[in-house]
Kinemage of the C-alpha trace (Angstrom):
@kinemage 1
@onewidth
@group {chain A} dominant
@subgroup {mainchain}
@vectorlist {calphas} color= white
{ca unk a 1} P 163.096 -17.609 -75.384
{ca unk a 2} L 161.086 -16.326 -78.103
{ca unk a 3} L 157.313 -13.964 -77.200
{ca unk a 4} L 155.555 -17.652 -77.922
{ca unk a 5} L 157.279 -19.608 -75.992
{ca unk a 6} L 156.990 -17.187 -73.136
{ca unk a 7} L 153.561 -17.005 -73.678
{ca unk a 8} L 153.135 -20.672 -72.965
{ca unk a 9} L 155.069 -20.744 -69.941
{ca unk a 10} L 152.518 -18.125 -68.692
{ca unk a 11} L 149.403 -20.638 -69.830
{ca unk a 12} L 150.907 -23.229 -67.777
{ca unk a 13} L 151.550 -21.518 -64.763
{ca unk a 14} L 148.186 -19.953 -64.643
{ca unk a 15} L 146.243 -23.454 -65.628
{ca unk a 16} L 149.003 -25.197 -62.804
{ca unk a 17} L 147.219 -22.231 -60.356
{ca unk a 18} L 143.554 -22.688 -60.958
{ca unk a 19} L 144.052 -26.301 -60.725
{ca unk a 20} L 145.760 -25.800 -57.620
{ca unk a 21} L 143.222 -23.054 -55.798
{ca unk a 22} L 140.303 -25.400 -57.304
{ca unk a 23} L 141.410 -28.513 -55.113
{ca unk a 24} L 142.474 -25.761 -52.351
{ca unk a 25} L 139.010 -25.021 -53.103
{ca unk a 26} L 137.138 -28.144 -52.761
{ca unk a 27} L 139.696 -29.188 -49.450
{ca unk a 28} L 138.793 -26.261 -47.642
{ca unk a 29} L 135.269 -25.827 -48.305
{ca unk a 30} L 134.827 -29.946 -47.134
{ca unk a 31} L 137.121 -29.901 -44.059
{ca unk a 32} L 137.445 -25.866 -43.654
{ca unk a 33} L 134.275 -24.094 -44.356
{ca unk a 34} L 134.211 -20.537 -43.854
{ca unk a 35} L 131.378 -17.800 -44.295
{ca unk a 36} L 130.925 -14.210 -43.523
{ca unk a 37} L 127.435 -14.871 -43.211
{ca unk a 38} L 127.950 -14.385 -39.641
{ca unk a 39} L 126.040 -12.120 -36.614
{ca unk a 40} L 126.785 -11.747 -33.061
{ca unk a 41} L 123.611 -11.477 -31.082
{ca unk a 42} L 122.660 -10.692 -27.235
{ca unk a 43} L 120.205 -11.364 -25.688
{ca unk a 44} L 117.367 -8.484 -25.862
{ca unk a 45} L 114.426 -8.497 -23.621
{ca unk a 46} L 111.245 -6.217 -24.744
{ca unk a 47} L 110.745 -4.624 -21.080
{ca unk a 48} L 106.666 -4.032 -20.975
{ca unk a 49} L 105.076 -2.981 -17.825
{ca unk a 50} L 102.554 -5.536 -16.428
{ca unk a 51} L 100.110 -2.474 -15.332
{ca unk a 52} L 99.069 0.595 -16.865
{ca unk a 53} L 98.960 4.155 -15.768
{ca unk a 54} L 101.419 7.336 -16.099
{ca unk a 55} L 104.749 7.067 -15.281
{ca unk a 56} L 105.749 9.114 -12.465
{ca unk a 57} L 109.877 8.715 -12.483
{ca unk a 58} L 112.633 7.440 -15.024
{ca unk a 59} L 115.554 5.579 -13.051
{ca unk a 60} L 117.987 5.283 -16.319
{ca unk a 61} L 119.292 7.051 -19.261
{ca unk a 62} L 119.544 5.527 -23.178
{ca unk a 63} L 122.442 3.200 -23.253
{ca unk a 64} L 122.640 2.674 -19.193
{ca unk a 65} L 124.745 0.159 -17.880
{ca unk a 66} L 122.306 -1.313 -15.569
{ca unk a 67} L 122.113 -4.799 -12.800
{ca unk a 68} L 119.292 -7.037 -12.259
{ca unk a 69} L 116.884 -6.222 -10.133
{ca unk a 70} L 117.592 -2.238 -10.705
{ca unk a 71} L 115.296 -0.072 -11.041
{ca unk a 72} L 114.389 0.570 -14.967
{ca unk a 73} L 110.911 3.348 -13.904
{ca unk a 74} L 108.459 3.703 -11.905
{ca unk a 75} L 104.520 4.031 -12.625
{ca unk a 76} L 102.433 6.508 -10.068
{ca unk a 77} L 101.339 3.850 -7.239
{ca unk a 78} L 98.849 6.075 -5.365
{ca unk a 79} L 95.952 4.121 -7.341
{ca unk a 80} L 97.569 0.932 -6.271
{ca unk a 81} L 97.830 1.641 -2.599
{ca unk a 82} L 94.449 2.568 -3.309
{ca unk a 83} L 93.307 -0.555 -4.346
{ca unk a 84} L 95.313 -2.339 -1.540
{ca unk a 85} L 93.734 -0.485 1.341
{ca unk a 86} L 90.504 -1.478 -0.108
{ca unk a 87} L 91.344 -4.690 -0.783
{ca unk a 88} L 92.376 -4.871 2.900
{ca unk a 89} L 89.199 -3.236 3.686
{ca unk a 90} L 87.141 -6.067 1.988
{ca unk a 91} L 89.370 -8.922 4.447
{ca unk a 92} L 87.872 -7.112 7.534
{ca unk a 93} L 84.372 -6.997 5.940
{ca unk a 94} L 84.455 -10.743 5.453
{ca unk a 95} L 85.836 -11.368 8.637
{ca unk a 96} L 83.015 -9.330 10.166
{ca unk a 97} L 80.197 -11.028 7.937
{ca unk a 98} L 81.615 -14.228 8.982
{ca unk a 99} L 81.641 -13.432 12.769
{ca unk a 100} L 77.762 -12.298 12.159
{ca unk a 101} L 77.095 -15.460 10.502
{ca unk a 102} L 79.003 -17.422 13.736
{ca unk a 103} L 76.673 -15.300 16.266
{ca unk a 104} L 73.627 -16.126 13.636
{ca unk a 105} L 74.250 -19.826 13.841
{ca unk a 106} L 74.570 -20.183 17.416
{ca unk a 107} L 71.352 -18.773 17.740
{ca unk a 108} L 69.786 -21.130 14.649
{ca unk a 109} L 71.106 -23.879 16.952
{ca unk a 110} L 69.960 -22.994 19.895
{ca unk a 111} L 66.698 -22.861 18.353
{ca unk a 112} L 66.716 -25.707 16.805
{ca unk a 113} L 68.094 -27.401 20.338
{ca unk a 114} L 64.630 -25.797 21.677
{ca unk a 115} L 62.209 -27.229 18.873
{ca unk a 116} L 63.515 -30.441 19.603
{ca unk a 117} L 63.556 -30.571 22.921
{ca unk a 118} L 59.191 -28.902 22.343
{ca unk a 119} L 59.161 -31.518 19.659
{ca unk a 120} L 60.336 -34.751 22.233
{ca unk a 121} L 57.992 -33.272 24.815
{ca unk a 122} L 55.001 -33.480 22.481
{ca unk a 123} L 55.737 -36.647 20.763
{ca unk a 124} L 55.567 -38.461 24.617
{ca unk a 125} L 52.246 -36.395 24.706
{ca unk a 126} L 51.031 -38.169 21.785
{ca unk a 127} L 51.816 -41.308 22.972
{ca unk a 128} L 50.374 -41.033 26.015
{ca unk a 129} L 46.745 -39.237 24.106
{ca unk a 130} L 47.194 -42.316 21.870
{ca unk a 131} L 46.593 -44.523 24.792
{ca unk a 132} L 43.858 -43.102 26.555
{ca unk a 133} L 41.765 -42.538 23.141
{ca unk a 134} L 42.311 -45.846 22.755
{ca unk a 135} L 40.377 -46.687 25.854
{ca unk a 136} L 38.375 -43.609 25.513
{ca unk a 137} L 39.446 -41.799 28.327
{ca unk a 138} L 40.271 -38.481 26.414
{ca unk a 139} L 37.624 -36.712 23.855
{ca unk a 140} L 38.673 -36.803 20.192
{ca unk a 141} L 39.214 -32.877 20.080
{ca unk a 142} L 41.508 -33.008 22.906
{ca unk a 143} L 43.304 -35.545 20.767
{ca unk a 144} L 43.246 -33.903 17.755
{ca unk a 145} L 44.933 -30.988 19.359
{ca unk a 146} L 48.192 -32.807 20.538
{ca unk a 147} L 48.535 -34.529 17.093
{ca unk a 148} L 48.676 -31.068 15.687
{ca unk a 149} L 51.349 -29.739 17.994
{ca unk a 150} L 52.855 -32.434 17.403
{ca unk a 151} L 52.861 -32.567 13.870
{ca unk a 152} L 53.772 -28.546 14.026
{ca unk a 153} L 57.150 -29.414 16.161
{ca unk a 154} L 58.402 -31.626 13.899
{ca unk a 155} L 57.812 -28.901 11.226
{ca unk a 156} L 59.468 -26.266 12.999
{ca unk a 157} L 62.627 -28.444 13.855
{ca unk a 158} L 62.855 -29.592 10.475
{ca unk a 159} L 63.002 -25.863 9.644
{ca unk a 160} L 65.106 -24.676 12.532
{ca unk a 161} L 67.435 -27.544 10.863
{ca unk a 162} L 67.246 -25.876 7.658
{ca unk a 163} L 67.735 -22.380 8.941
{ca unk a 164} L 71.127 -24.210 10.612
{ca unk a 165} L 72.082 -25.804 7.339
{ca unk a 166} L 71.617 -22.725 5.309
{ca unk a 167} L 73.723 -20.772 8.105
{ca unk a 168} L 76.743 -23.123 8.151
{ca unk a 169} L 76.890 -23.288 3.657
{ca unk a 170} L 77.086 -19.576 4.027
{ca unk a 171} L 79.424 -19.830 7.141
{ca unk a 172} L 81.554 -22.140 5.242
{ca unk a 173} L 84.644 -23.475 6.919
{ca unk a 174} L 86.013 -22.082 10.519
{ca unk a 175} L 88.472 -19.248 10.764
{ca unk a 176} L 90.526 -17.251 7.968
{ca unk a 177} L 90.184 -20.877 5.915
{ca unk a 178} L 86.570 -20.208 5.217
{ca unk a 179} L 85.463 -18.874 1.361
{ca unk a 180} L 84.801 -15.335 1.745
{ca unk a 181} L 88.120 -14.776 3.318
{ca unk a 182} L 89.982 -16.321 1.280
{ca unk a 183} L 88.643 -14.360 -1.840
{ca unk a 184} L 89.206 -11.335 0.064
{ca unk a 185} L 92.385 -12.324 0.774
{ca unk a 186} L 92.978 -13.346 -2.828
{ca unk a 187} L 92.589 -9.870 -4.192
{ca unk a 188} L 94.273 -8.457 -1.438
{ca unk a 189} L 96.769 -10.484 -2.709
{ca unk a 190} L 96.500 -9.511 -6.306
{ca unk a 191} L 95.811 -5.600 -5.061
{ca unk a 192} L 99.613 -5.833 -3.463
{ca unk a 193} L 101.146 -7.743 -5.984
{ca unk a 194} L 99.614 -5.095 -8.850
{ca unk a 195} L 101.500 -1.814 -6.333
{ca unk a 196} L 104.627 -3.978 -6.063
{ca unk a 197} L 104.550 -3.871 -10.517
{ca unk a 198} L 104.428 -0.468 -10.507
{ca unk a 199} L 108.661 -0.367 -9.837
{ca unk a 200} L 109.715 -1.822 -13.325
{ca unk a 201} L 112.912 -3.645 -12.927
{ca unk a 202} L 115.991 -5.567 -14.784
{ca unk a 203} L 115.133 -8.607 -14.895
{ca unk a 204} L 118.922 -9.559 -15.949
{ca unk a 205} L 122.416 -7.440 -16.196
{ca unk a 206} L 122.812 -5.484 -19.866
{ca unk a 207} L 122.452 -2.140 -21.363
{ca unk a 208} L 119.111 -0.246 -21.907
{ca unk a 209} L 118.418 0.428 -25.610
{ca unk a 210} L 115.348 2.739 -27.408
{ca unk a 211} L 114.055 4.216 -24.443
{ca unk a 212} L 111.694 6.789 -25.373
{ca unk a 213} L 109.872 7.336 -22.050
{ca unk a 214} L 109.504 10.867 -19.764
{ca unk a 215} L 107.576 10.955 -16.813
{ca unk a 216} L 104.200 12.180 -17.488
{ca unk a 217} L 103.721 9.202 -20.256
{ca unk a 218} L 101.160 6.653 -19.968
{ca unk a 219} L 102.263 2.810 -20.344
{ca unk a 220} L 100.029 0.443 -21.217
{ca unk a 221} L 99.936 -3.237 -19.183
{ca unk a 222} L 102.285 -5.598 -22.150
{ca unk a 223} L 103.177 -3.103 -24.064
{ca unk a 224} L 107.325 -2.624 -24.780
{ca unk a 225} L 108.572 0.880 -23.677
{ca unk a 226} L 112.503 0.054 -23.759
{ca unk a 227} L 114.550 -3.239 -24.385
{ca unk a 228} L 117.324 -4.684 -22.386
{ca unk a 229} L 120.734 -5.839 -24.192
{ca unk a 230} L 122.060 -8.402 -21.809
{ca unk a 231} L 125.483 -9.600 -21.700
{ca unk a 232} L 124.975 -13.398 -23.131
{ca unk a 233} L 126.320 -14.171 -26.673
{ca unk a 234} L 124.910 -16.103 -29.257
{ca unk a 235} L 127.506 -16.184 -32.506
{ca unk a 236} L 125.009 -17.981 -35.586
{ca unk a 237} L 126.792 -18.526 -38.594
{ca unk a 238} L 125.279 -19.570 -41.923
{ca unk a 239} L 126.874 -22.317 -44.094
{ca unk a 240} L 125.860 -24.516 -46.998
{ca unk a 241} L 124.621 -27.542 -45.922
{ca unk a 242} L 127.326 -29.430 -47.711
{ca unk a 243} L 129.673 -27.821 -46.282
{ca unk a 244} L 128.459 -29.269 -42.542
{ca unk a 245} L 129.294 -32.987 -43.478
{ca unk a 246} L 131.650 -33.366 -40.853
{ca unk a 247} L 130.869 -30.614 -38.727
{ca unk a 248} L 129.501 -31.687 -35.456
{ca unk a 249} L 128.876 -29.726 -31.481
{ca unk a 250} L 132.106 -29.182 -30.125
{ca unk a 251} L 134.151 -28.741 -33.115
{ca unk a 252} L 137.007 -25.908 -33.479
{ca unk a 253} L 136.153 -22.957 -34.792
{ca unk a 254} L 137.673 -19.367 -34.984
{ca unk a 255} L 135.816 -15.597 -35.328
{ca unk a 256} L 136.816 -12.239 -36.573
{ca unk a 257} L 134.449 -9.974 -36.167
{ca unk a 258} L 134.363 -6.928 -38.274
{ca unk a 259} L 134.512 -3.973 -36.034
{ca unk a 260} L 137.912 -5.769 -34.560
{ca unk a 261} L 140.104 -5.778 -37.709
{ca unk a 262} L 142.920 -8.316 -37.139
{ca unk a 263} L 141.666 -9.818 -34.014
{ca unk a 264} L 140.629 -13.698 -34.096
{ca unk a 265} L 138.669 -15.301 -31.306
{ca unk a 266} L 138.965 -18.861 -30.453
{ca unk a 267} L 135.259 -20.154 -30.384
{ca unk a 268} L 133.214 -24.200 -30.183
{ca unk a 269} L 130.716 -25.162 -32.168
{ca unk a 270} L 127.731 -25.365 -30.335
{ca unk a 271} L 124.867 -26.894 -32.048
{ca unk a 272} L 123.200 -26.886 -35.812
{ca unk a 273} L 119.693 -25.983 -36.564
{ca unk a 274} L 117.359 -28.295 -37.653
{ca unk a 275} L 116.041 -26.960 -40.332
{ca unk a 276} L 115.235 -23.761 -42.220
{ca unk a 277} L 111.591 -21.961 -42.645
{ca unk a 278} L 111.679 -23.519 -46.650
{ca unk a 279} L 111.555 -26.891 -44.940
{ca unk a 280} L 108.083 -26.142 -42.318
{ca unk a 281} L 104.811 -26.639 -44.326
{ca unk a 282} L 101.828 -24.777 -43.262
{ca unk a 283} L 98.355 -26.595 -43.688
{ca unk a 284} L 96.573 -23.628 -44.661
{ca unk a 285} L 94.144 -25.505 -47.056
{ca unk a 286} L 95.731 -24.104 -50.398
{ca unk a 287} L 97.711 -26.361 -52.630
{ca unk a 288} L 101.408 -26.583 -52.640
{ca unk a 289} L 103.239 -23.431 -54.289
{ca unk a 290} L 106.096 -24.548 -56.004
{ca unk a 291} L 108.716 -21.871 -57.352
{ca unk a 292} L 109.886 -21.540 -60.690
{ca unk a 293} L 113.410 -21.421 -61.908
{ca unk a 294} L 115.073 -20.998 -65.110
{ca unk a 295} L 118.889 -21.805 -63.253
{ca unk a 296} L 120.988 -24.826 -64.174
{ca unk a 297} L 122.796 -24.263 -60.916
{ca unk a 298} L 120.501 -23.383 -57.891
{ca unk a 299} L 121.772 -20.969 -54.868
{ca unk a 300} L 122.853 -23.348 -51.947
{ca unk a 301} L 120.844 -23.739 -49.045
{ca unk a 302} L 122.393 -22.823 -45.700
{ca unk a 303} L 121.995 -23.973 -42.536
{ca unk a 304} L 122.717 -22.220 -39.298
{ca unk a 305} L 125.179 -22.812 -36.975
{ca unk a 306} L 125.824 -21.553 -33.084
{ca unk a 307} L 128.607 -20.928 -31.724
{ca unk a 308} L 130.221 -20.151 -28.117
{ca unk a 309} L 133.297 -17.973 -27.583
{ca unk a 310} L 136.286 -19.859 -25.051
{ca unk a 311} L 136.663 -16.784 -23.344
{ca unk a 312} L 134.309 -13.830 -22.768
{ca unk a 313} L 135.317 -10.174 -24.558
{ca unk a 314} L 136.503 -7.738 -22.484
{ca unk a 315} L 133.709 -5.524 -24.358
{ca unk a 316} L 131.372 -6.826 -26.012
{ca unk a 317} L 130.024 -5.904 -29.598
{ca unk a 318} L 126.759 -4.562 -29.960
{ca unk a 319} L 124.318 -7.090 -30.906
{ca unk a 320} L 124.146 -7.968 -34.556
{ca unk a 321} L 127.404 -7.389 -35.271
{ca unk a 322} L 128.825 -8.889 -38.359
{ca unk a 323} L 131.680 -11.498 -38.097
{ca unk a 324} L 133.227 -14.044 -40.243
{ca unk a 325} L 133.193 -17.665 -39.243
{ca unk a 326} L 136.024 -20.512 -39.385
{ca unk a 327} L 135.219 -23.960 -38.987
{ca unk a 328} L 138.121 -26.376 -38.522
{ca unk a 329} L 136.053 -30.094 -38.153
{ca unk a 330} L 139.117 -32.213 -39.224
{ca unk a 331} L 141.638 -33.274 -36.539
{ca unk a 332} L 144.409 -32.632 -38.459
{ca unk a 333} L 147.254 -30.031 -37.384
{ca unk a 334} L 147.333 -29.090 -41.149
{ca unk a 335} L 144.207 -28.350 -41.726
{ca unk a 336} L 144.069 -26.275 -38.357
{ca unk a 337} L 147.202 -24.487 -39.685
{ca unk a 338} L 145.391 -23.786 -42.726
{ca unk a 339} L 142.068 -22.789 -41.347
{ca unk a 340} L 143.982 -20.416 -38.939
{ca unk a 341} L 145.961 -19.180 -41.511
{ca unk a 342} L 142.790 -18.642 -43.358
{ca unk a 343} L 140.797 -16.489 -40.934
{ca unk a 344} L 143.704 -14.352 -39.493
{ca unk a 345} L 144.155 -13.438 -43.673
{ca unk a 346} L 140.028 -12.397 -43.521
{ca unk a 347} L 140.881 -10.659 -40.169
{ca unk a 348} L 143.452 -8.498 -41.975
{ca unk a 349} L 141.446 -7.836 -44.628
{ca unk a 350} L 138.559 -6.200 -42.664
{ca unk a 351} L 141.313 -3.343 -42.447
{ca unk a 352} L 140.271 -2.386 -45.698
{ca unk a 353} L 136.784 -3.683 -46.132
């Protein structure tokens, strides 16, 4: 076989290749997308204290293992207890001011009991003066006299009655139901609830991250001091959108993650975004900004996936933690061959990457 001739055979084989890995190509990339656009992420809770004041003790260390409910630190409660004793002080007051009020309006009542019973007696005197004027057997002054008692009884037990009235808005309802109380009560309430957010708790199990905090330091009501890495994944994977035709919840998937060379974990798809932030228009009153390109072939958009794991990690990777992503939508065992094969080969080839 002559150099030429050899030549050719070469040509052949290497066109007979691309053509091959082109429609390999195309297959995979419809029915067994792959990308290494791929993150692991936990979930991380910004712990902020929901008082101020100097912290009197740390309970944890960078990096602690820690439960909910455990205590993360604690802020100095003596100006809490503080406020609670006064708080409690301010219940007693009100009860006090609303047993002075009681004794106040049973006297108002019995007063008013007494105008009336002055005002009954002189409206029968008036009738009976009203009788004998008119057959002029009383003098006009003497008259005149019982119409003005009269007339001053009914003043005073219309005031006696608002003296009463006045007494029972301020008295409000009976017992511990009645206004003043109850507002005592209420930040007696708050008061407590304010000590008991002093101790700073887990509010879930995971692993204490960027703590920068020594007793002596002043935190600041909603402002983060630490975070909290809890123990939930969340696997997102980015794809091109054409890639997701037939890629629905609950499909197949495998991931390697990068820090495991070799190691493939079986995994579900879980859901697809909606959308992207290119797609969410803003109405900020300016027109629309539309970018400029001088490419015949545009960068694909991608679209992220989530993903769930079949079976939890013994230990798990710390959050954003890179992985590569095998989707296997086609129920076909040669596809899932091939998309196995396929990841367990980009599994191997973290060992050198």
């Amino acid at each position: 076989m002559t150099p030429e001739q050899r030549f050719a055979r070469w040509v052949r084989a290497a066109i007979v290749l691309f053509v091959v890995l082109f429609v390999y190509f195309v297959f995979a990339d419809t029915y067994m997308p792959v990308t290494p656009q791929a993150r692991v992420l936990r979930e991380v809770t910004r712990v902020a204290p929901q008082v101020s004041g100097p912290v009197e003790a740390v309970a944890v260390t960078n990096n602690a293992a820690v439960k909910q409910g455990q205590l993360l630190f604690r802020i100095d409660p003596e100006p809490f207890r503080i406020a609670v004793d006064k708080a409690r002080l301010a219940v007693d007051q009100a009860r006090r001011e609303n047993a002075q009020l009681d004794a106040a309006l049973a006297e108002a009542r019995a007063n008013l009991a007494e105008r009336r019973a002055t005002a009954d007696e002189l409206a029968g005197e008036q009738q009976r003066v009203e009788s004998l004027i008119a057959r002029g057997s009383i003098s006009r002054q003497r008259y005149d006299s019982v119409m003005a008692d009269a007339r001053a009884a009914r003043s005073a037990v219309a005031a006696a009655e608002a003296r009463v009235h006045s007494l029972e808005v301020q008295r409000g309802r009976q017992g511990d139901d009645n206004l003043r109380v109850r507002q005592a009560r209420n930040a007696l309430a708050a008061a407590t609830l304010d000590l008991r957010r002093t101790r700073v708790t887990a509010a879930h199990d995971g692993r204490v991250s960027n703590l920068q905090l020594d007793p002596g330091d002043t935190v600041h009501a909603g402002s983060p001091v630490l975070v909290n890495i809890g123990r939930k994944l969340d696997i997102i994977a980015d794809f091109r959108e054409k890639s997701l035709r037939h890629v629905k919840p609950g499909d197949s998937a495998w991931i390697a993650l990068d820090a495991r060379p070799g190691a493939v974990y079986r995994a579900r798809v879980v859901s697809i975004d909606a959308g992207v932030r290119d797609g969410q228009l803003a109405a900020d009153g300016n027109l629309a900004s539309i970018p400029a390109t001088d490419r015949w072939v545009r960068d694909a958009q991608r679209i992220r996936v989530h993903l769930r794991l079949d079976a939890p990690l013994e230990s798990l990777p710390p959050t954003g933690a890179r992985a590569t992503v095998q989707l296997a939508p086609l129920d076909s065992g040669l596809s899932r061959a091939l998309a196995r094969a396929q990841i367990t080969l980009l599994s191997l080839l973290h060992h050198v990457y």
